[in-house]
Every structure is written in structure tokens, then in C-alpha cells.
N, C-alpha and C positions, 0 to 999 in steps of 0.2 A: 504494500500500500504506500504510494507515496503522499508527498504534503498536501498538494491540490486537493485529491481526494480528499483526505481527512481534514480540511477545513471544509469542504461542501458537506461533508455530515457535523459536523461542529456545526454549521452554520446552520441545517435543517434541524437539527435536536435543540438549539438556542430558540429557534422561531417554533417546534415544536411544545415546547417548554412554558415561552408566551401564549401561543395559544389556548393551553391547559391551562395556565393561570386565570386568562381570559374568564374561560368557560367556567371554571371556579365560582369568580368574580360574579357571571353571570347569574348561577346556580343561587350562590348566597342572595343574591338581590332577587332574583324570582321569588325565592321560599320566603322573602322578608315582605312582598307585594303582597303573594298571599296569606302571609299569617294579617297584614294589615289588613286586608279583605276580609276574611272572617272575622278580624274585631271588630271591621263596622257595621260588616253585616247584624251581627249580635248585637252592638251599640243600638243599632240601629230598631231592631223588632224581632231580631231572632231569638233572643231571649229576653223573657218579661218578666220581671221584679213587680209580683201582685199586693205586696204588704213589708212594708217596713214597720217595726216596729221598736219604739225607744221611746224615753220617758222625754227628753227631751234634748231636740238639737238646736246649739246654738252657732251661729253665724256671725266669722271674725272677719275686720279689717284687717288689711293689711302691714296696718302695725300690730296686730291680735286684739282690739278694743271689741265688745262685742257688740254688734248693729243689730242682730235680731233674733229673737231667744221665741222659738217654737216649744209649747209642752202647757205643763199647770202650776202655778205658784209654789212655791215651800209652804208648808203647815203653817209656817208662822207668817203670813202674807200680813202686811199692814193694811189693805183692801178692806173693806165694806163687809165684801164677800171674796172668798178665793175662786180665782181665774184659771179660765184656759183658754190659752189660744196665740196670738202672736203677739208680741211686743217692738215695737222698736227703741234702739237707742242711739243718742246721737254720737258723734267721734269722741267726745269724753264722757260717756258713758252713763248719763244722763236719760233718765226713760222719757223718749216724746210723743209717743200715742201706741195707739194697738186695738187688737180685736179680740173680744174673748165673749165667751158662756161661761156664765158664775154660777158657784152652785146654789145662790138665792133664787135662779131660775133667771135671771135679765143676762141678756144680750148686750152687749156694749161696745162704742167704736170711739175711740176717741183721742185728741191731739193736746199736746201738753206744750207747756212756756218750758224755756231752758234753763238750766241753772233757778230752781228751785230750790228753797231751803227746806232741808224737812223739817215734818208738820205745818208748812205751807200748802195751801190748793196748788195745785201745780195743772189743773183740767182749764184749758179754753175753749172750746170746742165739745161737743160730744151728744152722740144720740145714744139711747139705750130703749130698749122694749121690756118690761117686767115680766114678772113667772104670769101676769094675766093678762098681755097681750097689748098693753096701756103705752103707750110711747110719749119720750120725751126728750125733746132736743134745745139745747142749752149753748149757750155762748158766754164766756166771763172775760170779765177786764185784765188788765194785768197784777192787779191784786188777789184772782180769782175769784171776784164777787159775780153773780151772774147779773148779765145787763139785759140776755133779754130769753126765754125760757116758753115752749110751746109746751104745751101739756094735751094727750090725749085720755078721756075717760069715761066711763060707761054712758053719759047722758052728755057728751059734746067735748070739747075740747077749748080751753085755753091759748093766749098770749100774754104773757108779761111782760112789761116792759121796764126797766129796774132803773135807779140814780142812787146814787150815794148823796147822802143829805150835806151841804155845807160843813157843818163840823164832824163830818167823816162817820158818826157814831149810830147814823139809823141808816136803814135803805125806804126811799119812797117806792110804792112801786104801781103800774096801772096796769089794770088786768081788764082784756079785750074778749066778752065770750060772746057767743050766738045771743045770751040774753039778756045783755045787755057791759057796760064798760062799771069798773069799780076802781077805785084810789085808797090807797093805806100804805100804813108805814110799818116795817117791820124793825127789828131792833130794839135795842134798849139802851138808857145811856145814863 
């Protein structure tokens, strides 16, 4: 055998060699197209997640502050009644509205001021329906006093229209029904 020769087979098992690699190369990236085809397929509706179940998930920013907390209050809820259902909170972690069924039976939807002290009202905003079906939707100032309050109940429904009196210590309030308009004060001073 002389050199000629054996560089043309050097040179054919070099280019054989790459193309093996090639084909490798190839193989690997196929089997990777497909395994990503059946995750999406399954992403997708091939398989279906019919029930999660957890007592409570909660939903972090991206610094981990938590913005929204799915489930039912702790035992020790400062609430009326204890809740379930969504909460939100804002970037410092401040609760500012949410939706829940309380187990007094009322429904409730409702949006909160920021920076709250507690045992401050912290509600401006808010509808709720009672365990008897009676609805009421409420708006408050930034002191959380209500200004103005619809009221629904067995024989008609309600408007109130609220002011805080001059020296701060009563509410006037005028109240709008089908059967006629009423003015009083509530408070004590």
C-alpha cells in the first residue's frame, strides 16, 4: 500500500466519521423534537388533571411577597365570620380586596384602602348577599365610614346617603326608600 492510497482512506474514514457524528447529532435532536411533542401534546389535553386538591395555595411575586392567597382563613380569623375564597394583597403585603363565602352564610366581594392600621376599617368598597339572600353594597371614605350604602330586604330596599357631622362625632345620614325619604343622625358624642 503506498501513501496516496492511505491518505484517500484517511481521508474517507475522516468524512466517514463526520458523517456519523452528523447522524448522531441528528438522532439526538429528533428524539428531543419528539419527547417535546408529547409534552405538549399532554400539556396540551392528553392528559387531564380533574381535581387538585390543597388546603391552600398561595401566589408569590417575584421578590416572594404574597399577591394572592386561595383557600379558608386560620381558626383565629379576625373576620366577622371566617372566609373562603381569594384574597388579594398588594407588593407589601397588605390585604386589598377579595372574594369569599363565610360560614355566616354571606357572600362577599370587596376592595380595601392601603396601609391600614389595625383595628382600623380598612373596607371601601364592597357588596355582600346574606345567608337570606338580602344584598348590600357599600362604599366608605377614607376613614372607612360608609358615605353611601344600598340595602336590599324583604319588603323593598334602601339608599343611604351618609356625612360626617362638623365636629366629626355623629354621622347625618338620609335614607331614600320606595316609601318615602327619612333624615337622622346616628352616633353619639
Amino acid at each position: 500500500m503506498n501513501s496516496t492510497s492511505q491518505a484517500v482512506y484517511e481521508n474517507r474514514i475522516e468524512h466517514l466519521e463526520r458523517s456519523l457524528r452528523r447522524t448522531q447529532w441528528m438522532l439526538f435532536g429528533l428524539l428531543l423534537v419528539v419527547i417535546a411533542l408529547g409534552l405538549a401534546w399532554y400539556g396540551i389535553g392528553g392528559i387531564t388533571q380533574r381535581r387538585v386538591t390543597a388546603n391552600r395555595v398561595v401566589v408569590v411575586d417575584d421578590s416572594g411577597a404574597v399577591r394572592i392567597r386561595l383557600g379558608q382563613d386560620k381558626q383565629d380569623t379576625k373576620r366577622v365570620s371566617r372566609a373562603a375564597g381569594v384574597v388579594l394583597y398588594d407588593k407589601t403585603g397588605h390585604e386589598r380586596g377579595g372574594m369569599a363565602t363565610m360560614d355566616n352564610g354571606r357572600v362577599a366581594l370587596g376592595l380595601d384602602a392601603p396601609n391600614v392600621a389595625d383595628g382600623k376599617e380598612s373596607d371601601r368598597v364592597g357588596m355582600m348577599v346574606d345567608a337570606k339572600g338580602h344584598v348590600m353594597f357599600a362604599v366608605a371614605d377614607n376613614q372607612g365610614i360608609p358615605v353611601v350604602m344600598m340595602k336590599s330586604a324583604d319588603a323593598g330596599g334602601t339608599l343611604q346617603v351618609m356625612a360626617a357631622t362638623p365636629d366629626q362625632k355623629q354621622v347625618d345620614v338620609r335614607t331614600i326608600g320606595v316609601k318615602g325619604d327619612t333624615q337622622s343622625t346616628m352616633g353619639g358624642g
